[in-house]
PQR file with spaces between the fields and no chain letter, atoms N, CA, C, O and H, PARSE charges and radii, in Angstrom:
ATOM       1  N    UNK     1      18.755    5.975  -46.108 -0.4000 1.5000
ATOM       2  CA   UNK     1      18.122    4.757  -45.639 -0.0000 2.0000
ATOM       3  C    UNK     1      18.843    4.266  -44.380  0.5500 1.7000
ATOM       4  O    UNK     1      20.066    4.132  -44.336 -0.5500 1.4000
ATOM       5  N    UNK     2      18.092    4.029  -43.453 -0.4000 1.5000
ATOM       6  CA   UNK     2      18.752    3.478  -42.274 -0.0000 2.0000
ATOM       7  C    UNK     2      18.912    1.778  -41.847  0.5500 1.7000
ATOM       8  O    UNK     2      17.948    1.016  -41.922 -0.5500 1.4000
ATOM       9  H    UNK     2      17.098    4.138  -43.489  0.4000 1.0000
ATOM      10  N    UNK     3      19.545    1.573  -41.637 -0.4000 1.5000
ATOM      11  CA   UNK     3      19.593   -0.080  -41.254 -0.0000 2.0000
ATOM      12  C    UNK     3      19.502   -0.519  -40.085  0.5500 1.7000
ATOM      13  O    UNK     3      19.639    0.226  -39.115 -0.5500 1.4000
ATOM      14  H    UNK     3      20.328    2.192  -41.577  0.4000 1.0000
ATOM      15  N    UNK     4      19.257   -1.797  -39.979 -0.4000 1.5000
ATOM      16  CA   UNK     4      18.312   -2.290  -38.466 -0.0000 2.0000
ATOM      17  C    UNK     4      19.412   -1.806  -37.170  0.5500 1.7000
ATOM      18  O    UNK     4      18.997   -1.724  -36.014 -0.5500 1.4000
ATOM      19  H    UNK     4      19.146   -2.402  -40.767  0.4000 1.0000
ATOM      20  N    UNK     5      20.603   -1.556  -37.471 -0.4000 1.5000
ATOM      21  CA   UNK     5      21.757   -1.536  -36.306 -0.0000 2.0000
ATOM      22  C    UNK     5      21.737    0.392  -36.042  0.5500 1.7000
ATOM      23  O    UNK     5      22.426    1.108  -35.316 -0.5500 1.4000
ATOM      24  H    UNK     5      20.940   -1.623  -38.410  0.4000 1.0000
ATOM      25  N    UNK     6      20.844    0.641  -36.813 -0.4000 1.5000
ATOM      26  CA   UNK     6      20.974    2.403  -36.618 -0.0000 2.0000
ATOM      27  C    UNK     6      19.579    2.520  -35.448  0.5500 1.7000
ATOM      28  O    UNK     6      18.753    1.653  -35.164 -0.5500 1.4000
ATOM      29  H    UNK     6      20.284    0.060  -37.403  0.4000 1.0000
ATOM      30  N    UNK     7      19.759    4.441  -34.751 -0.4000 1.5000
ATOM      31  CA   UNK     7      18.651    4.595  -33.963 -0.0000 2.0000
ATOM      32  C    UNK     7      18.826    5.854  -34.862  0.5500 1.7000
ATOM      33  O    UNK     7      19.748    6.435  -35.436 -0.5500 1.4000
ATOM      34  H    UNK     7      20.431    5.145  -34.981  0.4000 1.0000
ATOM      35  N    UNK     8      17.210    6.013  -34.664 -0.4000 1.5000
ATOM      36  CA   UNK     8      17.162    7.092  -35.061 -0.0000 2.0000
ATOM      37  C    UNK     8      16.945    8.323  -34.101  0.5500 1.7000
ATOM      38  O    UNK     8      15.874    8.231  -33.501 -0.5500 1.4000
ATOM      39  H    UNK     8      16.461    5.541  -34.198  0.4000 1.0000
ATOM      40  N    UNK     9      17.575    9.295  -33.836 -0.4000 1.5000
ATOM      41  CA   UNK     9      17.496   10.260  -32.894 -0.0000 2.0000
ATOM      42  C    UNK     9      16.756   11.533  -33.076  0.5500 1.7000
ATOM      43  O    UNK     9      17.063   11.952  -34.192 -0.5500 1.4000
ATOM      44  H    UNK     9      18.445    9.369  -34.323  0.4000 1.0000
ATOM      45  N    UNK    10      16.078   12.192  -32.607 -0.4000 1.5000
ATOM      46  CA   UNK    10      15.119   13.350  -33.012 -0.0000 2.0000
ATOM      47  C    UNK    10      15.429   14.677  -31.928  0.5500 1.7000
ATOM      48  O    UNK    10      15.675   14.335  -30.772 -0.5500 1.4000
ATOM      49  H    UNK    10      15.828   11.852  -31.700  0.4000 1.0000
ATOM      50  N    UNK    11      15.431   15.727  -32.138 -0.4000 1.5000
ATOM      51  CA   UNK    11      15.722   16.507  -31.075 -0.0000 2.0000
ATOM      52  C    UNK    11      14.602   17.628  -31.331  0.5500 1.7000
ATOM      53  O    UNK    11      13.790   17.614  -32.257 -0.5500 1.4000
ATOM      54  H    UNK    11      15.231   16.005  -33.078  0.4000 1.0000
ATOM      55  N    UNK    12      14.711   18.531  -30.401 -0.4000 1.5000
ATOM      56  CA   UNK    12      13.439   19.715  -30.417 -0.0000 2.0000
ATOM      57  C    UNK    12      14.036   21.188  -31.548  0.5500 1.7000
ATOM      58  O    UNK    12      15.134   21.727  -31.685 -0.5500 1.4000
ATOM      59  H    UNK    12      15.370   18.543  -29.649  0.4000 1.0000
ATOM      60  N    UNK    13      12.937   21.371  -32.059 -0.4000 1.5000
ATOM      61  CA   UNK    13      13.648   23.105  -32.758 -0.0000 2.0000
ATOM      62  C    UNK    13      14.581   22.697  -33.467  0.5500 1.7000
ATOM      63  O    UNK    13      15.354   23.640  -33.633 -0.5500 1.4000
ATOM      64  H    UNK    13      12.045   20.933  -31.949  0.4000 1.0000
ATOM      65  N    UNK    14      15.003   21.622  -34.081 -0.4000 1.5000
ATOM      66  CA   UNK    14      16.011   20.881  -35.415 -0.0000 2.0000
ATOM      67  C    UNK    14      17.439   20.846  -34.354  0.5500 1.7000
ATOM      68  O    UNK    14      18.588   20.546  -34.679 -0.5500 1.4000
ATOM      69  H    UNK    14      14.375   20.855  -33.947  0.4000 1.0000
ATOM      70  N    UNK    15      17.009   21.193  -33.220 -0.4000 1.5000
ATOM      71  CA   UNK    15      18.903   20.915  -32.514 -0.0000 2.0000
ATOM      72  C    UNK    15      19.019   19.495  -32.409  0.5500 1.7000
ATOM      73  O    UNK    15      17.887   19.028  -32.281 -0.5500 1.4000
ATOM      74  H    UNK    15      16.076   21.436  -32.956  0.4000 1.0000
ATOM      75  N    UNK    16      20.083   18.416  -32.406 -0.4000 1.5000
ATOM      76  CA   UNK    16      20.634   18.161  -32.641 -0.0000 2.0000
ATOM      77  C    UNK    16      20.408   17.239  -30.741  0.5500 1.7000
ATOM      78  O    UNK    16      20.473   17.898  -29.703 -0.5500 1.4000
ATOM      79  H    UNK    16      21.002   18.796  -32.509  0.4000 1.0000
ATOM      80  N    UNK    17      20.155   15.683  -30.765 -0.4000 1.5000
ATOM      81  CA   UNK    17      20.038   15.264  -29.494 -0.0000 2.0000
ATOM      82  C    UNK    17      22.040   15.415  -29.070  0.5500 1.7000
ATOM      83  O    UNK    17      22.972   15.482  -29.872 -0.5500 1.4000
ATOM      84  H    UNK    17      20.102   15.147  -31.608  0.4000 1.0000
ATOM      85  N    UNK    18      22.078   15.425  -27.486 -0.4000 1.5000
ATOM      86  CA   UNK    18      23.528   14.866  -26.863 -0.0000 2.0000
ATOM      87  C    UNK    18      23.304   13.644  -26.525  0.5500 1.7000
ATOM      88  O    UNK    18      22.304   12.934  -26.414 -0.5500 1.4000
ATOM      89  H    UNK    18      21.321   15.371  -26.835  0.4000 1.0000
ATOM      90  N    UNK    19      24.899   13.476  -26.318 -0.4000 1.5000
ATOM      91  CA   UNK    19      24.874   12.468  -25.680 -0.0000 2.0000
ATOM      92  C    UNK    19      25.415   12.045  -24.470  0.5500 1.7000
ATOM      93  O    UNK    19      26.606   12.347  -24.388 -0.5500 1.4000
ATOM      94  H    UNK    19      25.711   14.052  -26.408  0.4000 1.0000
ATOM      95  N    UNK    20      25.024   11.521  -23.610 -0.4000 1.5000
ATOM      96  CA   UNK    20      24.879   11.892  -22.258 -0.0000 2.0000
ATOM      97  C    UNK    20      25.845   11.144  -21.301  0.5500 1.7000
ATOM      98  O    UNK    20      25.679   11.360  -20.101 -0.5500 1.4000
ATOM      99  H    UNK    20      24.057   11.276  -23.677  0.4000 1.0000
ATOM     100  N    UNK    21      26.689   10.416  -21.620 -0.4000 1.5000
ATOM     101  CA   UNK    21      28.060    9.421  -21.319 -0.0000 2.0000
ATOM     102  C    UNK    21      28.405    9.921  -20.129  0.5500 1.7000
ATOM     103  O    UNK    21      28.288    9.384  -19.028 -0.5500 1.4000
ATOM     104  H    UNK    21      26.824   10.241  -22.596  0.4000 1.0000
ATOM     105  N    UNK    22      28.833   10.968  -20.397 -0.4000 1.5000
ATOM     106  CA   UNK    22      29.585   11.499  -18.775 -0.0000 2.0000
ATOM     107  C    UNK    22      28.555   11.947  -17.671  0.5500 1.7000
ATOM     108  O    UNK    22      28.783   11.938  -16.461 -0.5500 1.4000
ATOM     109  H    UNK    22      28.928   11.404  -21.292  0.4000 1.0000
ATOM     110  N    UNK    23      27.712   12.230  -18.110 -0.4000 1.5000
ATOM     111  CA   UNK    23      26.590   11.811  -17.141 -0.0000 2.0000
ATOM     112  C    UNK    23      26.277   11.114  -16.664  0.5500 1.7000
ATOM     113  O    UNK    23      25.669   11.546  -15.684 -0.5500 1.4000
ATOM     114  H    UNK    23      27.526   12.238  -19.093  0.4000 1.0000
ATOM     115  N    UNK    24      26.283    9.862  -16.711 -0.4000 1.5000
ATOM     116  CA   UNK    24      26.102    8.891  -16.624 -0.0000 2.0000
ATOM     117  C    UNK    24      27.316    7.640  -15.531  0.5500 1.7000
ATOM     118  O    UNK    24      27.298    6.797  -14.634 -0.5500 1.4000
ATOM     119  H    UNK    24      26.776    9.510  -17.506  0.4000 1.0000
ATOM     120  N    UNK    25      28.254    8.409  -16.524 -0.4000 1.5000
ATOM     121  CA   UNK    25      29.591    8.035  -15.597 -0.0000 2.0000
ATOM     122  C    UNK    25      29.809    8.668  -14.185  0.5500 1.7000
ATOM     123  O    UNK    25      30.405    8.130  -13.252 -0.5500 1.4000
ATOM     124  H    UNK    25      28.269    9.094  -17.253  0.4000 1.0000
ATOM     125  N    UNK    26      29.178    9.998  -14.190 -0.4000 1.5000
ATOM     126  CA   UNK    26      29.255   10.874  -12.805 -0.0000 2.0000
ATOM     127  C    UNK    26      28.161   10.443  -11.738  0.5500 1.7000
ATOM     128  O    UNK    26      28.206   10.739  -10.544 -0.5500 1.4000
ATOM     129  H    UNK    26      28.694   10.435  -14.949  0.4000 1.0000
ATOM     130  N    UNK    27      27.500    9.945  -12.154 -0.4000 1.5000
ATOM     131  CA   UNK    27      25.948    9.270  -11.643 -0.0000 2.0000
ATOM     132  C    UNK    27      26.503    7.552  -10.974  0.5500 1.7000
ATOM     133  O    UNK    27      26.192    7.024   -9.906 -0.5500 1.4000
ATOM     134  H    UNK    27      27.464    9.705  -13.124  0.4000 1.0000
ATOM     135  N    UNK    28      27.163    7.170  -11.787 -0.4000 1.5000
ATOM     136  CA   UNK    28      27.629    5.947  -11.244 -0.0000 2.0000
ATOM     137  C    UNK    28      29.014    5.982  -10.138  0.5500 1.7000
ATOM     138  O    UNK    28      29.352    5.108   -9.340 -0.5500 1.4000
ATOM     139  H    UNK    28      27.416    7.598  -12.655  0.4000 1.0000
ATOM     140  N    UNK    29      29.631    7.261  -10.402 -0.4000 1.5000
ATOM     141  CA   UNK    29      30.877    7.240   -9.464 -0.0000 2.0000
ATOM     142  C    UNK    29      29.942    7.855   -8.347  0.5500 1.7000
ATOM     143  O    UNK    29      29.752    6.974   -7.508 -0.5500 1.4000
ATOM     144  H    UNK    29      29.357    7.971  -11.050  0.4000 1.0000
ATOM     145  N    UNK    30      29.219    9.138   -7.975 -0.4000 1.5000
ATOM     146  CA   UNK    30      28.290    9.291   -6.972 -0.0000 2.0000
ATOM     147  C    UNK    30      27.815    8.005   -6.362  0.5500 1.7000
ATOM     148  O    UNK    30      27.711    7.812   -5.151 -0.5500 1.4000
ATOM     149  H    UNK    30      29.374    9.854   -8.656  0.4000 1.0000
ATOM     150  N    UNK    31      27.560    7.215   -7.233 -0.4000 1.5000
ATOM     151  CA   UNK    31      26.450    6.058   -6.657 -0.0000 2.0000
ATOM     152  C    UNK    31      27.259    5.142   -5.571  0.5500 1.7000
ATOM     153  O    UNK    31      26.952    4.718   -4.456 -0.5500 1.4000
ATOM     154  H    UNK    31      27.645    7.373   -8.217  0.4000 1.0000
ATOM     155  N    UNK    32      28.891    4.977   -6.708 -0.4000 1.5000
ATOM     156  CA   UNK    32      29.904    3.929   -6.209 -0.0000 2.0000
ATOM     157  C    UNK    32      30.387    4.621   -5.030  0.5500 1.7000
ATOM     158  O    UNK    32      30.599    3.889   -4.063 -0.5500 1.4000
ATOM     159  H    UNK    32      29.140    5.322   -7.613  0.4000 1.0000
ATOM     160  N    UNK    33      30.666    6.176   -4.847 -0.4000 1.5000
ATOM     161  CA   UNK    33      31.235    6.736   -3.360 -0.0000 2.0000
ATOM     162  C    UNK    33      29.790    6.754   -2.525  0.5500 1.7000
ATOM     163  O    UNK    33      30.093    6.842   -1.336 -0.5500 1.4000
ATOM     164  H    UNK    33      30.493    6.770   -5.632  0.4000 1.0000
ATOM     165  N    UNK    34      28.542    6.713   -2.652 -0.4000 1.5000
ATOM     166  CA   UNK    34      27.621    6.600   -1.454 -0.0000 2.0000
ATOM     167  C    UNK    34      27.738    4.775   -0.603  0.5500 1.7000
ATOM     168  O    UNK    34      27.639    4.521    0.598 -0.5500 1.4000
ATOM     169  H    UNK    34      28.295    6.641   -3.618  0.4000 1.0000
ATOM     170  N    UNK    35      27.978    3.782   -1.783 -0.4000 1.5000
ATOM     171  CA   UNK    35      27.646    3.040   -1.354 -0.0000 2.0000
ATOM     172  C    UNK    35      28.825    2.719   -0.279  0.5500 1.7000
ATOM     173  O    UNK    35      28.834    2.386    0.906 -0.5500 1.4000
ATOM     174  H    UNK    35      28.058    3.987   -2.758  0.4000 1.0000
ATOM     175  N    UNK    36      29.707    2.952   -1.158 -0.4000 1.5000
ATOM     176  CA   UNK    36      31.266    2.568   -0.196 -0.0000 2.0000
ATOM     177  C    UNK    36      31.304    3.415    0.966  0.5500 1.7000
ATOM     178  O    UNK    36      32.129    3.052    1.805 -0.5500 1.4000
ATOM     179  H    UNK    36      29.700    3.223   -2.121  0.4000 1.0000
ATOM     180  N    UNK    37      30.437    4.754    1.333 -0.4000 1.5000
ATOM     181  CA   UNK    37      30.095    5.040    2.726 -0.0000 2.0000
ATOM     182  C    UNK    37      29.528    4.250    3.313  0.5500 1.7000
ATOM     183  O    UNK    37      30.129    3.973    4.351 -0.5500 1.4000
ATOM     184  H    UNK    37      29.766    5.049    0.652  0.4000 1.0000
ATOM     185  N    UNK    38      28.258    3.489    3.128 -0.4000 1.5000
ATOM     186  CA   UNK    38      27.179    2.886    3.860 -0.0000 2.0000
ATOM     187  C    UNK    38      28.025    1.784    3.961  0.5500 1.7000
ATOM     188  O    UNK    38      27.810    1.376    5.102 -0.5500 1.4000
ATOM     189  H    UNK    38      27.770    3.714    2.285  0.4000 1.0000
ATOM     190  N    UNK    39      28.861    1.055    3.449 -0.4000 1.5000
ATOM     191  CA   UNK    39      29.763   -0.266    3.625 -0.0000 2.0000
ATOM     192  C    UNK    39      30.921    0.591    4.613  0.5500 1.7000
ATOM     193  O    UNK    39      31.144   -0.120    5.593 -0.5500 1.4000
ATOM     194  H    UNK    39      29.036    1.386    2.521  0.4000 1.0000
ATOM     195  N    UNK    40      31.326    1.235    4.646 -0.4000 1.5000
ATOM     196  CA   UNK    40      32.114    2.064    5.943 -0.0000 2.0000
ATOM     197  C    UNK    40      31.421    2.003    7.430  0.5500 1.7000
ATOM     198  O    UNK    40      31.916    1.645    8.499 -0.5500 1.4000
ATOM     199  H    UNK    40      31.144    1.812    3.849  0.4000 1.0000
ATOM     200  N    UNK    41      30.109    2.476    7.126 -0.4000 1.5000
ATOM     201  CA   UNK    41      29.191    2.815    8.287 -0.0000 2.0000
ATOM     202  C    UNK    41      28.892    1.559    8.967  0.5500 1.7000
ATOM     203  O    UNK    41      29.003    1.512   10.192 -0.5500 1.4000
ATOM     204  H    UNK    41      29.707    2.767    6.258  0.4000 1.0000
ATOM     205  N    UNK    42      28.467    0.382    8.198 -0.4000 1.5000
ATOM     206  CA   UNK    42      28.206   -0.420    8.623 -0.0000 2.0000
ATOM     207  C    UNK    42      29.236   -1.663    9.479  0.5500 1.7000
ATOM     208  O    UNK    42      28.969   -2.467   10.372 -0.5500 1.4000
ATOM     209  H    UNK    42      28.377    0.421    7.203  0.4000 1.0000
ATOM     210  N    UNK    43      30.500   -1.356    8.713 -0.4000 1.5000
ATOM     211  CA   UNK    43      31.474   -1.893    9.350 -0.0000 2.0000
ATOM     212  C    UNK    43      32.076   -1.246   10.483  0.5500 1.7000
ATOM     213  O    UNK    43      32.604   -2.077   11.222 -0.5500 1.4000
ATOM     214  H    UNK    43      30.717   -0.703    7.988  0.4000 1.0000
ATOM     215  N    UNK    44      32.182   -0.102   10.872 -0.4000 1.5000
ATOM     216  CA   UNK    44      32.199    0.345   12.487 -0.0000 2.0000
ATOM     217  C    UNK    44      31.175    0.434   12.616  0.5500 1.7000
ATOM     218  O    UNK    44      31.009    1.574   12.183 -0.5500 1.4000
ATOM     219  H    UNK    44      31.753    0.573   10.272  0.4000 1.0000
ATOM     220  N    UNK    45      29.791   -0.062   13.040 -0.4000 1.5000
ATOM     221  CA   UNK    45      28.641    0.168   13.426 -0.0000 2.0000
ATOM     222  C    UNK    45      29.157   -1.154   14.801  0.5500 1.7000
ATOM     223  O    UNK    45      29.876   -2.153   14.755 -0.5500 1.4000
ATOM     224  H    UNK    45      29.926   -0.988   13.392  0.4000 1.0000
ATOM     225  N    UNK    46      28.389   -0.521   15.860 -0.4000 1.5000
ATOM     226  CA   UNK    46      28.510   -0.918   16.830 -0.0000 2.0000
ATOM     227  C    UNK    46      27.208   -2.197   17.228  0.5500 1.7000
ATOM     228  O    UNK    46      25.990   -2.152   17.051 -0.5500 1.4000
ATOM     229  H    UNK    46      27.805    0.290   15.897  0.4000 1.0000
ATOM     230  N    UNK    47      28.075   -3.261   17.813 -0.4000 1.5000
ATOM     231  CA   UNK    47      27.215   -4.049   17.422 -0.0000 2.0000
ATOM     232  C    UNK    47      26.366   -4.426   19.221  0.5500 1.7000
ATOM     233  O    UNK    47      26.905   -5.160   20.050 -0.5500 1.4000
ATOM     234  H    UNK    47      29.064   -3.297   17.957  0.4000 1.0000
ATOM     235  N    UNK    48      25.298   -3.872   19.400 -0.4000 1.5000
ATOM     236  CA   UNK    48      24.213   -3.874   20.518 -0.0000 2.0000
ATOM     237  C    UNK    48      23.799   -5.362   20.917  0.5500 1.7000
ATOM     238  O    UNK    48      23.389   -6.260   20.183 -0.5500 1.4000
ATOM     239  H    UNK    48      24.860   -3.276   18.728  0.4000 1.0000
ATOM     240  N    UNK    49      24.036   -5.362   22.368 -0.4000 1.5000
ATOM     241  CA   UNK    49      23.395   -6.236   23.222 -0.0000 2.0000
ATOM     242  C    UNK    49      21.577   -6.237   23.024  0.5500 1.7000
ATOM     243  O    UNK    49      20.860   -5.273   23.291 -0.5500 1.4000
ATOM     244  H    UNK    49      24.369   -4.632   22.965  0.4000 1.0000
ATOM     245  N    UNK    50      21.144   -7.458   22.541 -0.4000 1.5000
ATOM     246  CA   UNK    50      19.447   -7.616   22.725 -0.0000 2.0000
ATOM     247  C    UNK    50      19.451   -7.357   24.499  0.5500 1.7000
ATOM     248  O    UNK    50      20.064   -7.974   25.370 -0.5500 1.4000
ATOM     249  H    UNK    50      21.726   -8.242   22.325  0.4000 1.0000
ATOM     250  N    UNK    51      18.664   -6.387   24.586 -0.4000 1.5000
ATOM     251  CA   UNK    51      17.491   -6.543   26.296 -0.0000 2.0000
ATOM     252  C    UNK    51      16.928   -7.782   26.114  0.5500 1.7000
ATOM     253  O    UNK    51      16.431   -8.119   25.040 -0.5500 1.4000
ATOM     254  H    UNK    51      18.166   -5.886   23.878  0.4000 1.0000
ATOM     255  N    UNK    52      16.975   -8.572   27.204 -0.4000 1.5000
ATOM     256  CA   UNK    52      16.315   -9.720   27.179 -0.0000 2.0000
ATOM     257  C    UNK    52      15.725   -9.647   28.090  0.5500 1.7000
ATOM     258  O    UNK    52      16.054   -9.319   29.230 -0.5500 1.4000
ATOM     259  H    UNK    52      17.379   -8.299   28.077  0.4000 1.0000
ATOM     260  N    UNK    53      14.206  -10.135   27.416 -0.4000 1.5000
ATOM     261  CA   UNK    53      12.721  -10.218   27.777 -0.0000 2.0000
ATOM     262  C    UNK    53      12.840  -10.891   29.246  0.5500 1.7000
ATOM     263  O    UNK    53      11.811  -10.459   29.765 -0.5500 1.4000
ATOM     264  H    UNK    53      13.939  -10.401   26.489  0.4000 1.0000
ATOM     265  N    UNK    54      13.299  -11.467   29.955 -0.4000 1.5000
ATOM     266  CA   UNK    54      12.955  -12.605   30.972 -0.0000 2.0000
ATOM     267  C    UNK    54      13.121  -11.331   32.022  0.5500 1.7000
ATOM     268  O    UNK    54      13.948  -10.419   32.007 -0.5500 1.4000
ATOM     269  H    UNK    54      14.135  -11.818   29.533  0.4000 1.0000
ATOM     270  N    UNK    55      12.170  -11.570   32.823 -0.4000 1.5000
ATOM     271  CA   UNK    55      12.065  -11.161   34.405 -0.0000 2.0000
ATOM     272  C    UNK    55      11.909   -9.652   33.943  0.5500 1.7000
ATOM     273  O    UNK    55      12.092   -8.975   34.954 -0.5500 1.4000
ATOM     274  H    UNK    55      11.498  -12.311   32.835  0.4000 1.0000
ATOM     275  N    UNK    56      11.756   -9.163   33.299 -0.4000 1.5000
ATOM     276  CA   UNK    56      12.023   -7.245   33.293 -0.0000 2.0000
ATOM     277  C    UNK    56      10.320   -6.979   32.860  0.5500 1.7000
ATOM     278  O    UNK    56       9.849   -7.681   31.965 -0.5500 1.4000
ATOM     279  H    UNK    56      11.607   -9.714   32.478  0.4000 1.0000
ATOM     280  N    UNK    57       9.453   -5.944   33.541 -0.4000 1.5000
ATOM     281  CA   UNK    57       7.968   -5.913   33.266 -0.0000 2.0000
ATOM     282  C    UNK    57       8.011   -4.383   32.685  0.5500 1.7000
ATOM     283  O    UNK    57       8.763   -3.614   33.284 -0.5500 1.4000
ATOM     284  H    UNK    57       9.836   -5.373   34.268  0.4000 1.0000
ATOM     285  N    UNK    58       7.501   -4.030   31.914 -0.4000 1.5000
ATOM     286  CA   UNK    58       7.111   -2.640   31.333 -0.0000 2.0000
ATOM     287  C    UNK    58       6.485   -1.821   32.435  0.5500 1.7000
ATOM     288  O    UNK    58       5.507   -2.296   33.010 -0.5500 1.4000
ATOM     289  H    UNK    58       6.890   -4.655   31.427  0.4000 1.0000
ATOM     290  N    UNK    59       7.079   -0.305   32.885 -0.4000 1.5000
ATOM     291  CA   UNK    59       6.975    0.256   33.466 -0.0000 2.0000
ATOM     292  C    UNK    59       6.029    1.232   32.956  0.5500 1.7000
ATOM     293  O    UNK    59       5.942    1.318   31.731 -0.5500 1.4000
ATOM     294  H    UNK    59       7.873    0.081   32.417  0.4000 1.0000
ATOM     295  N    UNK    60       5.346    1.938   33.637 -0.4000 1.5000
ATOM     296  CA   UNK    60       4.771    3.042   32.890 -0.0000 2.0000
ATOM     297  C    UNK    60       5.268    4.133   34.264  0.5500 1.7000
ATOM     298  O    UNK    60       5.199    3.767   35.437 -0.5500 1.4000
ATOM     299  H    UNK    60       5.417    1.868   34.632  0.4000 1.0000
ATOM     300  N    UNK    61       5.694    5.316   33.890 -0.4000 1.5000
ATOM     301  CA   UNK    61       6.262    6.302   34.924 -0.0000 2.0000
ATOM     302  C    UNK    61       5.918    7.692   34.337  0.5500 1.7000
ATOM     303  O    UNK    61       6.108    8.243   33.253 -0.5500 1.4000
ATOM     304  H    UNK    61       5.750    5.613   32.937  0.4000 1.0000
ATOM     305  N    UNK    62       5.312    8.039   35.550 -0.4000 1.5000
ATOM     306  CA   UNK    62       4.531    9.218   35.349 -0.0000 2.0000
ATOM     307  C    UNK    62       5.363   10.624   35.668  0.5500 1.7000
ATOM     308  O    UNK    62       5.690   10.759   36.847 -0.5500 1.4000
ATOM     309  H    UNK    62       5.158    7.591   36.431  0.4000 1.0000
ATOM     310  N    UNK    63       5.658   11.452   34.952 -0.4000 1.5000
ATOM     311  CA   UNK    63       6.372   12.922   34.974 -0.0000 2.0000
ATOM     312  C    UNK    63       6.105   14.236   36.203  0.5500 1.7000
ATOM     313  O    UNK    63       5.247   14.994   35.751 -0.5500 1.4000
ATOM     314  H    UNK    63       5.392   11.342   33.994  0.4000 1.0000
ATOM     315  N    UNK    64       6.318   14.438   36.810 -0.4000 1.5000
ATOM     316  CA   UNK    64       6.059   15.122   37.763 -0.0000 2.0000
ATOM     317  C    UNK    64       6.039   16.625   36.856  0.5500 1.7000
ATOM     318  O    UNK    64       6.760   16.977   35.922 -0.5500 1.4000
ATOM     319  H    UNK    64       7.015   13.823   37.178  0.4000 1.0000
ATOM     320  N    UNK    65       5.012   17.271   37.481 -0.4000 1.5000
ATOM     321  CA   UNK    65       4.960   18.762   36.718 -0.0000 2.0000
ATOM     322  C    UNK    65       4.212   18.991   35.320  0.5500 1.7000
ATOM     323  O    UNK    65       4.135   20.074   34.741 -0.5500 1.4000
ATOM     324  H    UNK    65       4.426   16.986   38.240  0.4000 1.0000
ATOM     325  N    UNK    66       3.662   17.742   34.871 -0.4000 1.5000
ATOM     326  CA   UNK    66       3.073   17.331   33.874 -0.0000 2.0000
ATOM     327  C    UNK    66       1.490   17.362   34.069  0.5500 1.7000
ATOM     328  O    UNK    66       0.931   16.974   35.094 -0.5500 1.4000
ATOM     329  H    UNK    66       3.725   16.862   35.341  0.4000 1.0000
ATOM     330  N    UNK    67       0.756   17.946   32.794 -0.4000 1.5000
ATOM     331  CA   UNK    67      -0.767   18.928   33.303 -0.0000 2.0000
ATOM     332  C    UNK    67      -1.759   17.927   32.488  0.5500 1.7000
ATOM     333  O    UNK    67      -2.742   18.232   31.813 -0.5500 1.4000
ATOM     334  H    UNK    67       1.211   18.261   31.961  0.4000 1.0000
ATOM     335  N    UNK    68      -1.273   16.790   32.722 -0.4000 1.5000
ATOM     336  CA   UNK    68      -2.192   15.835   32.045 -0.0000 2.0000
ATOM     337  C    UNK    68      -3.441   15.349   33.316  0.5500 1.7000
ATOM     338  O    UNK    68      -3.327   15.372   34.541 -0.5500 1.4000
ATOM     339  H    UNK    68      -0.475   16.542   33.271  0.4000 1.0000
ATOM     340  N    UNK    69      -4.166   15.089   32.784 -0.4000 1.5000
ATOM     341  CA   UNK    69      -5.581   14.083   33.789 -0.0000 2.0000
ATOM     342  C    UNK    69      -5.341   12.999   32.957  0.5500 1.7000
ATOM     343  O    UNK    69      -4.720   13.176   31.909 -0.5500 1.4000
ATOM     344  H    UNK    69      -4.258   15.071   31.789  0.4000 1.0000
ATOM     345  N    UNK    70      -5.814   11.714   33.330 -0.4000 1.5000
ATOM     346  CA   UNK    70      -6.276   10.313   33.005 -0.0000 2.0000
ATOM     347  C    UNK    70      -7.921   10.353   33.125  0.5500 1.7000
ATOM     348  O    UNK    70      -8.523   10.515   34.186 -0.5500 1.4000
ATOM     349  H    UNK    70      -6.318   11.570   34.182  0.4000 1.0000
ATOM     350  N    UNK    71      -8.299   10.243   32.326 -0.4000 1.5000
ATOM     351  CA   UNK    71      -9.837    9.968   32.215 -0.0000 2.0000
ATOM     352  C    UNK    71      -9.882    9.043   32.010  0.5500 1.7000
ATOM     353  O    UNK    71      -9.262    8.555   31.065 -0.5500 1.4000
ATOM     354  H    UNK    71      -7.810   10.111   31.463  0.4000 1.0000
ATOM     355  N    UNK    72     -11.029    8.022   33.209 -0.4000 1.5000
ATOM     356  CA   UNK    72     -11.821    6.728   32.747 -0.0000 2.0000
ATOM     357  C    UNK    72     -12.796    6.770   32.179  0.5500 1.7000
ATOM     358  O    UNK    72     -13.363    5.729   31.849 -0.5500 1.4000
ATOM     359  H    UNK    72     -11.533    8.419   33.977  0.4000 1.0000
């Protein structure tokens, strides 16, 4: 008889489920060394000047040697 604090576990072909702990633990230390890269990366990440919009107009510049037509 089982009681409310039990699980009951079932496995395939009468084997016997695992249990998966260190799996789990290896999954979380992977997780904990990716993140502590991206917190690396981000702290020398170089921090960029905005282009600012005032007075500068979008150029369009055409490639020399380039086998395009413009059709109207």
């Amino acid at each position: 008889m089982m009681t409310t604090n039990q699980q009951l576990e079932l496995g395939f072909n009468g084997t016997q489920t695992r249990v998966y702990g260190r799996r789990r633990e290896s999954r979380m230390a992977r997780g904990q060394w990716w993140f502590a890269r991206m917190r690396e990366a981000v702290e020398k990440a170089i921090d960029w000047e905005t282009a600012s919009a005032v007075g500068t107009r979008p150029e369009q510049v055409w490639l020399q040697g380039t086998n395009r037509e413009v059709k109207a």
